[in-house]
N, C-alpha and C positions, 0 to 999 in steps of 0.2 A: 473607603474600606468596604468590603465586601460583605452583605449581612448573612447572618445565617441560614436562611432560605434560598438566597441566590448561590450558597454553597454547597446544599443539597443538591440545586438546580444543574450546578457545576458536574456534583462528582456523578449526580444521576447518569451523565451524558457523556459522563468519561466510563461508566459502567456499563453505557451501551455500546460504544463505541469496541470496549474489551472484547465482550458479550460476540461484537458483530464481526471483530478478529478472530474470535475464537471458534466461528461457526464456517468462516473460510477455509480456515487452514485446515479445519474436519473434511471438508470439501475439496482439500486439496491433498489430505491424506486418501480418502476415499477411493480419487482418482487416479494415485499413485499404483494400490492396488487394483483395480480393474485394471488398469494399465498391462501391468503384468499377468492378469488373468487370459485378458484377451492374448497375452504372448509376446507383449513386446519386451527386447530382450536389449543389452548392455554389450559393450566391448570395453573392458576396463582399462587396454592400453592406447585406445586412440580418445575416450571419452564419447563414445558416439551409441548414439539409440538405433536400435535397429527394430525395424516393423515387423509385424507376424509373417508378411511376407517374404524376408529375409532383405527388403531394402534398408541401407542406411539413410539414418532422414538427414535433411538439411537442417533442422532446429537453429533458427537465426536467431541471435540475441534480439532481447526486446531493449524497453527504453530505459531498463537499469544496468541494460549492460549483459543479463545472465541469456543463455541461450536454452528454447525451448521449444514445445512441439504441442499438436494438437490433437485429440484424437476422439472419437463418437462415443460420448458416456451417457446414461440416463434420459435421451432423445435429447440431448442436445451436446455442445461441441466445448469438450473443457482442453484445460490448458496445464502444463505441466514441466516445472522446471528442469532440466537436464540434470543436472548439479544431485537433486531431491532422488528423483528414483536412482541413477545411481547410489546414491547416498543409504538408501533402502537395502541396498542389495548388498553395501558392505556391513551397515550396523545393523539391519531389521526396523523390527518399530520402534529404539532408541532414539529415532529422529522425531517421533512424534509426539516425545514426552512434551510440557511445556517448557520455554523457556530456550528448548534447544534447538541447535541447526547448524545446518553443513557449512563449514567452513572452507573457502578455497585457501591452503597453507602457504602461495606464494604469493597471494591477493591479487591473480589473474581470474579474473571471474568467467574467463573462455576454456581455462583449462582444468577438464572436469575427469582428468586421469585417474584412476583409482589411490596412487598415492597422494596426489594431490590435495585428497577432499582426505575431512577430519573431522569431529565433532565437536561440541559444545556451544557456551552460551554467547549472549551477544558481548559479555564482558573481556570474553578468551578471545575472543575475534577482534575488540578493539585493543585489544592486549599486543595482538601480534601483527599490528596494522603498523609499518615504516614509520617514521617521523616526519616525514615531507607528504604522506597520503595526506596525516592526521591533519597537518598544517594545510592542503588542500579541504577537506572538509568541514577545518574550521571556520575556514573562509569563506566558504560557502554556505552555510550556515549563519554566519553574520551578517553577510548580504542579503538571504531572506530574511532574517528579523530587522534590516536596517528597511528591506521593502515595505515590510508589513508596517513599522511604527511612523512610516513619512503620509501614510494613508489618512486621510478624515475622511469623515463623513455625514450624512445631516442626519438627526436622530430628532425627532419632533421639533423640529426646525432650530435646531442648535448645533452648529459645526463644531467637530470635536474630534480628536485623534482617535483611528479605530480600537488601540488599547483601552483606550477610556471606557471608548461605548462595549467594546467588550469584557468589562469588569463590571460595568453599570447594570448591563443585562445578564450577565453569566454566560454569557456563549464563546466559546474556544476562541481566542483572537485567530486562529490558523480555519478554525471553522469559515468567519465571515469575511476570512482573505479570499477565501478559494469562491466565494460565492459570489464576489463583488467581480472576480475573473473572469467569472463565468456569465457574466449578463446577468444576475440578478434583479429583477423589480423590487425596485423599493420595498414597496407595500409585504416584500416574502425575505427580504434581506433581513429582517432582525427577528422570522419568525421562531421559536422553540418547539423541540422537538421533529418528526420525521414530515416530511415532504415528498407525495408521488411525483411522479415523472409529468401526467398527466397535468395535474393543479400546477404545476411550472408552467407547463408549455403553454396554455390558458393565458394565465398568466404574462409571458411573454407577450402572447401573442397582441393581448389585449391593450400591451401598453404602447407594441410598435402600431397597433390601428389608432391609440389616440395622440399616437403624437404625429399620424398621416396629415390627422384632420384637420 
């Protein structure tokens, strides 16, 4: 049973987590318009971004599939979905309310036609998602949760299912999945709250020099 402090602990980091969604996708509205300030412009019947130059970009899908482009904002090099600025260009800042987002209507997520794309929430979107996607998704879906709960791990020298230890501690079981993925040390795998880049890499580095030796 979870105490009540470890619950706070919980939702503190699920408020951060929000918090740290919430300050992206500002980042990623931001970038939409600069986007178009700088002049990048749309063609609504082939779905294609076109440069202030008058080229059309190639915008390759990334790892979810959506197809996107890159371009020089704030001295450094942001990213931006294809899908989103069109998306902009039909609804305005409707897309930037919370909650909402561009939906692709025949859930090809290549094809960012101007009829294509539609609004609303994530609920309208699982709403209008085929039957055989859904059953695709679910399945996949279970097979990470069946990943994550086959895991243990040692926690003050006591082997135990990662759900465990991550109820015992409060930390997101999806949190200390991704961390154990990633080469975590020990000694930083059950720490709480935020972790630099730097105090990892240290870290790493310090445990592949003791286990050189």
């Amino acid at each position: 049973m979870t105490k009540p402090n470890e619950k706070n602990e919980v939702n503190s980091l699920e408020k951060l987590r929000d918090q740290e969604a919430e300050e992206e996708m500002s980042k990623s509205n931001k970038a939409i318009l600069e986007a178009i300030k700088q002049g990048f412009k749309v063609d609504f019947k082939t779905g294609d971004v076109i440069s202030p130059s008058g080229r059309i970009l190639k915008a390759p899908p990334n790892s979810n599939g959506y197809r996107g482009f890159s371009f020089y904002f704030n001295k450094k090099t942001s990213c931006i979905k294809v899908h989103r600025i069109i998306g902009y260009f039909k609804f305005g800042e409707e897309i930037f309310k919370p909650g909402m987002m561009i939906r692709h209507l025949d859930n090809n997520k290549l094809n960012n036609t101007y009829d294509n794309l539609g609004i609303g929430t994530m609920l309208d979107n699982a709403r209008d998602c085929p039957p055989e996607l859904k059953s695709e998704i679910a399945k996949k879906g279970s097979a990470k949760r069946k990943e994550k709960i086959a895991v243990f791990v040692n926690y003050n020298g006591v082997r135990m299912p990662l759900y465990e230890c991550s109820q015992l501690l409060g930390i997101h079981v999806s949190t200390l999945h991704r961390r154990i993925k990633k080469g975590w040390p020990e000694k930083l795998l059950f720490y709480k709250g935020q972790i630099s880049t730097a105090t990892l890499i240290k870290a790493i580095e310090a445990d592949a020099k003791a286990g050189g030796e």
